[in-house]
FIVEX-954722 format. One record per residue (C-alpha): x, y, z; residue in one letter. Coordinates in steps of 0.05 Angstrom, whole numbers, plus 5000, padded with zeros to 4 digits. Layout:
<nodes>
((X Y Z) A);
...
</nodes>
This chain:
<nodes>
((4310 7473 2274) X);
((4382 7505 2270) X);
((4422 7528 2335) X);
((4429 7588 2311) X);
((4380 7649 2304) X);
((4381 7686 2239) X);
((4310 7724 2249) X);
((4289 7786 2210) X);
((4269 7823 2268) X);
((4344 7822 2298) X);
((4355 7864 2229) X);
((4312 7917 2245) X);
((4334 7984 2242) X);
((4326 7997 2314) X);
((4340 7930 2347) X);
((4400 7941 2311) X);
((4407 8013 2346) X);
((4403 7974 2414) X);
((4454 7935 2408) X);
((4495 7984 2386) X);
((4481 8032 2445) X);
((4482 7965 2495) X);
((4555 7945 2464) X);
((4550 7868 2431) X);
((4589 7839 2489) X);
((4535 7862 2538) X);
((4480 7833 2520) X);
((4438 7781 2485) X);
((4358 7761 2466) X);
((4332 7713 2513) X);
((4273 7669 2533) X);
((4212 7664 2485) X);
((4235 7707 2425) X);
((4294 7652 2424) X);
((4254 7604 2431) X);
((4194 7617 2389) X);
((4238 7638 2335) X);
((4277 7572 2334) X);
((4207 7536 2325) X);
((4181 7578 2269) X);
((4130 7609 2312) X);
((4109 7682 2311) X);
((4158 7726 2363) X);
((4113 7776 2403) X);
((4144 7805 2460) X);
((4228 7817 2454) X);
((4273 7809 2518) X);
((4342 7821 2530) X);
((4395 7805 2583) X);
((4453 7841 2607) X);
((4516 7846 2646) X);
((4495 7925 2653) X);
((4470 7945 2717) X);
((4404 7989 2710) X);
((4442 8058 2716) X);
((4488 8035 2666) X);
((4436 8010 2611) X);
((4389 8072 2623) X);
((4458 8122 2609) X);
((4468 8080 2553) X);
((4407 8088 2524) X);
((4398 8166 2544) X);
((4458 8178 2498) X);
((4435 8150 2443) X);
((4373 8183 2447) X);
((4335 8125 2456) X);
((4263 8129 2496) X);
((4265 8083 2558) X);
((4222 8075 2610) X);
((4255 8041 2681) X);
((4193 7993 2692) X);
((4229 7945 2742) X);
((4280 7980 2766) X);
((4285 7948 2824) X);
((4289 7872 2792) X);
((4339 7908 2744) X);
((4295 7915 2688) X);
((4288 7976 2632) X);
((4241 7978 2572) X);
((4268 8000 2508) X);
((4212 8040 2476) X);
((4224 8026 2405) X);
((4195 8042 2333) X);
((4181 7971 2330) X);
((4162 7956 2390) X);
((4177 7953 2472) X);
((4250 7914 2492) X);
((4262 7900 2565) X);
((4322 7894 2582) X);
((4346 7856 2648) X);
((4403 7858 2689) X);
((4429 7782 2700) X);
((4406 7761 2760) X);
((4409 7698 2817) X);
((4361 7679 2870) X);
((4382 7704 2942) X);
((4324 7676 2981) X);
((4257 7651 2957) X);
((4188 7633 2989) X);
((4144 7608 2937) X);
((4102 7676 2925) X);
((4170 7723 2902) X);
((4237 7724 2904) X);
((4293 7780 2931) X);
((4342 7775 2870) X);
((4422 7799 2869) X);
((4455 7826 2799) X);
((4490 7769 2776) X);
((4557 7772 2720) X);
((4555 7709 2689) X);
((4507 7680 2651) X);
((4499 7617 2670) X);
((4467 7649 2736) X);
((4419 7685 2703) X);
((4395 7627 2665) X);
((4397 7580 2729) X);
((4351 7623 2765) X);
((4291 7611 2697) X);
((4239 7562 2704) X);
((4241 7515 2637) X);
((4301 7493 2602) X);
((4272 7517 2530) X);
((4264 7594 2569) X);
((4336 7587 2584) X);
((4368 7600 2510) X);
((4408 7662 2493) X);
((4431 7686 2441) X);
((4481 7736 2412) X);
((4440 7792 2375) X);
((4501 7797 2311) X);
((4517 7724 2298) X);
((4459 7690 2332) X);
((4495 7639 2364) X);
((4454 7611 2412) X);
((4485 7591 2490) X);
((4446 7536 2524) X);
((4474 7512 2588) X);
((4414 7470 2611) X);
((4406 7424 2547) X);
((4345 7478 2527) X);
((4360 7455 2445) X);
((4351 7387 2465) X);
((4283 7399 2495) X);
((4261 7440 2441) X);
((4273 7396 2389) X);
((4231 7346 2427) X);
((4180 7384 2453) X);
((4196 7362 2520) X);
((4185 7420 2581) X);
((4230 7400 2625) X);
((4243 7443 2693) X);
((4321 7474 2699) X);
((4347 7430 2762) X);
((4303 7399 2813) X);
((4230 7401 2794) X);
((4219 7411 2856) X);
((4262 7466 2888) X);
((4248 7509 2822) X);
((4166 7501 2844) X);
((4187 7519 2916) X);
((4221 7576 2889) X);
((4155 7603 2851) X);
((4085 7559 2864) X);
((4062 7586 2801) X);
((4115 7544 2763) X);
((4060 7484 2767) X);
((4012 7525 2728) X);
((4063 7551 2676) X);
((4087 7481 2677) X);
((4016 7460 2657) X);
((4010 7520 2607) X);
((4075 7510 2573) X);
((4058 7436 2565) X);
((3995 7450 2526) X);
((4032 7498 2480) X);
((4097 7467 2471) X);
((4097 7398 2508) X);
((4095 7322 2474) X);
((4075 7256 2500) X);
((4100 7225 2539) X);
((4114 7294 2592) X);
((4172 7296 2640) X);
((4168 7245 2689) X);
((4196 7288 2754) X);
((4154 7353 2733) X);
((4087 7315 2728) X);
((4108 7283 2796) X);
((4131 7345 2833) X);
((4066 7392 2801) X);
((4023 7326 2838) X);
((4065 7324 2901) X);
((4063 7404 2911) X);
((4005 7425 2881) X);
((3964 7446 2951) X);
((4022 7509 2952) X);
((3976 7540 2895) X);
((3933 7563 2960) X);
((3989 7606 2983) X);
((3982 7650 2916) X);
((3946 7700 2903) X);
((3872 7690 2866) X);
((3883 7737 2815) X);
((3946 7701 2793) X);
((3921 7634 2789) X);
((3860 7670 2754) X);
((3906 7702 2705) X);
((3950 7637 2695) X);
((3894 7593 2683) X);
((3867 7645 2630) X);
((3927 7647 2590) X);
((3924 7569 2601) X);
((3852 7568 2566) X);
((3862 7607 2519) X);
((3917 7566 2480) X);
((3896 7513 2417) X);
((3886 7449 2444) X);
((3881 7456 2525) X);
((3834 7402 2528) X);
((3892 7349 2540) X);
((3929 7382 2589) X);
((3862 7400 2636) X);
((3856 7331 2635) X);
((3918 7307 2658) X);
((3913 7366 2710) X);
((3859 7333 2742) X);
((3889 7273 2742) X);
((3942 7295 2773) X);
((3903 7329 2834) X);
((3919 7409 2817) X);
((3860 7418 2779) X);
((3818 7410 2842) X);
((3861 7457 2874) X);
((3852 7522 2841) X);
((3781 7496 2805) X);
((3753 7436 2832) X);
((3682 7446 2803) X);
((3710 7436 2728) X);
((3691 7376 2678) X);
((3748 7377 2637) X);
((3711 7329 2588) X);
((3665 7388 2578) X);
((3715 7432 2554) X);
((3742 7381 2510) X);
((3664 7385 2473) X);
((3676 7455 2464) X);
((3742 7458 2440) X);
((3711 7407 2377) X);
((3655 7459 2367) X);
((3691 7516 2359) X);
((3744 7477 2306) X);
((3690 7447 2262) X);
((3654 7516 2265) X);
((3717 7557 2252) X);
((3707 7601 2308) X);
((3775 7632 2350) X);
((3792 7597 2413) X);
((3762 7637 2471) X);
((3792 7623 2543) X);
((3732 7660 2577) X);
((3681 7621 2542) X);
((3715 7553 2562) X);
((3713 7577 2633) X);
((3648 7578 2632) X);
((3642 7512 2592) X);
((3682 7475 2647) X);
((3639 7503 2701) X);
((3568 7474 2720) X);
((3499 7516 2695) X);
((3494 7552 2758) X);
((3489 7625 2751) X);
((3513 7638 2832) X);
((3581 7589 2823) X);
((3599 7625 2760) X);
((3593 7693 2797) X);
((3631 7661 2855) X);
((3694 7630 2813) X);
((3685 7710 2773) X);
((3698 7732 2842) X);
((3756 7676 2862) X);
((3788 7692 2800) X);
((3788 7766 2808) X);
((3751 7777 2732) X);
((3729 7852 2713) X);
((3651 7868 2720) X);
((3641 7848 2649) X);
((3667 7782 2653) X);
((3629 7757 2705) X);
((3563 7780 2678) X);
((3582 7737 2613) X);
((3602 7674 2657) X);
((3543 7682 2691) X);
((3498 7693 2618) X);
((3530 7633 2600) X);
((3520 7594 2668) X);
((3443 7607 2657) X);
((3445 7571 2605) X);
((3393 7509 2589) X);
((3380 7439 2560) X);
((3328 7467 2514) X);
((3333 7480 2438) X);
((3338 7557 2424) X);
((3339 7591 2349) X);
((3408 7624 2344) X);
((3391 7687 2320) X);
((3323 7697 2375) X);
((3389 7681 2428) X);
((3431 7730 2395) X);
((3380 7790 2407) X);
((3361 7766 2470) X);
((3432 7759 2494) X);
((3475 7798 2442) X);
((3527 7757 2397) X);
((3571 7742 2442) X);
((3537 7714 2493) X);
((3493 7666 2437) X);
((3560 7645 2417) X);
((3575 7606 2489) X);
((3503 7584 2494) X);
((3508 7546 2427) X);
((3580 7530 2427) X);
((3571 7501 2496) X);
((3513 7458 2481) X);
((3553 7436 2406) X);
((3493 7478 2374) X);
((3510 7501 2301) X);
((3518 7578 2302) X);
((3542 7599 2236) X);
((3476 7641 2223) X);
((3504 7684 2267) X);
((3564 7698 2227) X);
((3571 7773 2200) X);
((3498 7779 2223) X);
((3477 7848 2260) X);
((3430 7850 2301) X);
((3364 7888 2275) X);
((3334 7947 2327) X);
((3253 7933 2338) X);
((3227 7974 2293) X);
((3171 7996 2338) X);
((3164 8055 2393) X);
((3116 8056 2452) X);
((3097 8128 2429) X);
((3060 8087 2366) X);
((3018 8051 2406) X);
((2985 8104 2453) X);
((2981 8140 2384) X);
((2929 8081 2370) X);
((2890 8100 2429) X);
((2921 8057 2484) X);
((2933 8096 2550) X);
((3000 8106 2572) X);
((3023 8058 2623) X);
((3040 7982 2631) X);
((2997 7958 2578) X);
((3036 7995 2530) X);
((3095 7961 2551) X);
((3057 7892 2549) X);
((3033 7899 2482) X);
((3109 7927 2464) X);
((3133 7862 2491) X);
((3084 7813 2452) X);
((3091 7846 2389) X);
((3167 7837 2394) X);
((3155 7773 2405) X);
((3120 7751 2347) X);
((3172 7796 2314) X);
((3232 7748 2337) X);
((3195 7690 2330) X);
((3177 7705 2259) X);
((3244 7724 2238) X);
((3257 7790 2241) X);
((3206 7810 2197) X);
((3198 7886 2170) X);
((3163 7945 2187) X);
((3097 7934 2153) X);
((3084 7865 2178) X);
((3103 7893 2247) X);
((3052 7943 2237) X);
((3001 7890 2219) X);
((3023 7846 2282) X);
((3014 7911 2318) X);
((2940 7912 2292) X);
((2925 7837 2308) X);
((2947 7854 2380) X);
((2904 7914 2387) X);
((2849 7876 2352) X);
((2861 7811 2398) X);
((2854 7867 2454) X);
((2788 7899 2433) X);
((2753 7833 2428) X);
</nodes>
């Protein structure tokens, strides 16, 4: 790893633009583009800071006839609508008072200011979009190169600042993090971790998703609940059931999936899973899959018979949950029953329930057999009717 950033991206055409219209001197990248571009990692989202206030940086950007969109304003930040992508672009800023759910920032001038105010020490690298020199005036290099997330200052003011911090803490830790992990952080995410209450559901929900969804999580849950703050924002988990289903989905090559692991940390009980939906503010959808998975059971099941009963997805957290093989699901589609109601009555059954009865039974042996085609469900139609008549 180099201390300097040399990325293509700070080539492109209209980063390039940006600066231009910012001036050099007024700005630099910051935070996780540095950061995952000093570890080889793919850079998603691009961020800026600058000495500009708002008014300044939106002028700037209206005479070069560049798109922008003033989406905190009032935190002093601007979005760069590029070609290649959204920039925001942040006035520096310091803390003026704090109380654990936001803050009430002032601009700042210097730089060091802005980057005493960030959480982590490897969030706090700048660097100067021509030469790429990188500033680091919280020994965020250092860090890096050791994996070590490390909080800027006192753990523990920086988690007063912003509860949320212990969660990030957690989530950076399973992304980035190496054994052993800070000493004070682990201590002050333990000591503090009852001021998650104070937050809101929806962000613990959201933080907790994002932490989920990473690689390897399975470590890190752990260590959360040994540490006390697991039990705080989800104290009905089994972390060592996650860790089950974190091997499943590597030795079957399927994509980590942070919903699904919810639901594999959480008990098979269909009205908890609804409940924690609920606590973690989840969309409609979500909650009826947590709660598809949630009624799940001990007993063998035949992939593809789950996957038409419950569609694809929700086969894939049955099986993965209980370490069931599911690769005959892969690339499969799901076949439509080829069978209408209007065939029956055209054999002389009157309309009405038993229609429906001998519609379900005939599926049955349908799923049960396979998936067979038409003409055999046409002669399991006739060895129903026949069963019938007798």
């Amino acid at each position: 790893m180099t201390d300097r950033l040399a990325a293509e991206w700070m080539r492109r055409a209209d980063i390039v633009q940006l600066v231009e219209a910012l001036g050099r001197d007024n700005a630099r990248f910051v935070g996780g583009a540095v950061r995952d571009e000093l570890l080889g990692l793919p850079v998603k989202d691009i961020d800026m800071a600058t000495t500009l206030l708002p008014q300044d940086v939106i002028a700037r950007l209206d005479d070069a006839g560049m798109r922008n969109v003033p989406t905190g304003i009032e935190h002093g930040t601007v979005t760069a609508v590029l070609p290649g992508g959204p920039v925001e672009i942040t006035t520096l800023r310091h803390d003026v008072s704090t109380d654990g759910r936001r803050a009430t920032v002032a601009f700042a001038s210097e730089w060091r200011d802005d980057a005493a105010r960030r959480d982590f020490t490897i969030n706090a690298l700048y660097a100067d979009p021509e030469s790429g020199e990188i500033f680091d005036f919280f020994g965020g290099l250092h860090d890096l190169r050791q994996r070590t997330v490390r909080f800027i200052g006192d753990a523990r003011q920086r988690i007063r600042e912003d509860h949320l911090r212990i969660l990030r803490y957690f989530r950076f830790q399973a992304r980035f993090g190496s054994q052993p992990a800070d000493q004070e952080a682990e201590e002050a995410c333990a000591e503090l971790a009852a001021t998650l209450k104070g937050l809101s559901r929806e962000r613990i929900g959201m933080e907790t998703m994002n932490l989920l969804g990473l690689a390897a999580p399975s470590p890190t849950l752990r260590r959360m609940a040994e540490l006390g703050v697991l039990a705080v924002i989800l104290p009905e988990a089994d972390p060592e059931a996650l860790t089950a289903l974190v091997a499943a989905e590597r030795s079957q090559g399927i994509a980590p999936d942070a919903l699904r692991r919810l639901a594999a940390l959480l008990p098979a009980q269909v009205p908890l899973a609804e409940q924690v939906a609920s606590r973690f503010r989840l969309s409609g959808a979500q909650k009826k899959r947590l709660a598809t998975a949630a009624a799940r059971t001990d007993e063998p099941v035949e992939p593809r018979a789950l996957a038409y009963r419950l569609g694809i997805e929700g086969a894939l957290d049955r099986l993965l949950i209980a370490g069931a093989d599911a690769s005959s699901l892969d690339h499969w589609v799901i076949p439509q029953f080829p069978l209408k109601g209007g065939e029956i009555v055209g054999k002389g059954v009157g309309a009405g329930p038993e229609v429906a009865r001998i519609l379900r039974s005939v599926e049955d042996c349908w799923i049960a057999e396979g998936f067979p085609d038409k003409a055999r469900v046409d002669a399991l139609l006739d060895a129903e009717l026949a069963d019938r008549a007798a």
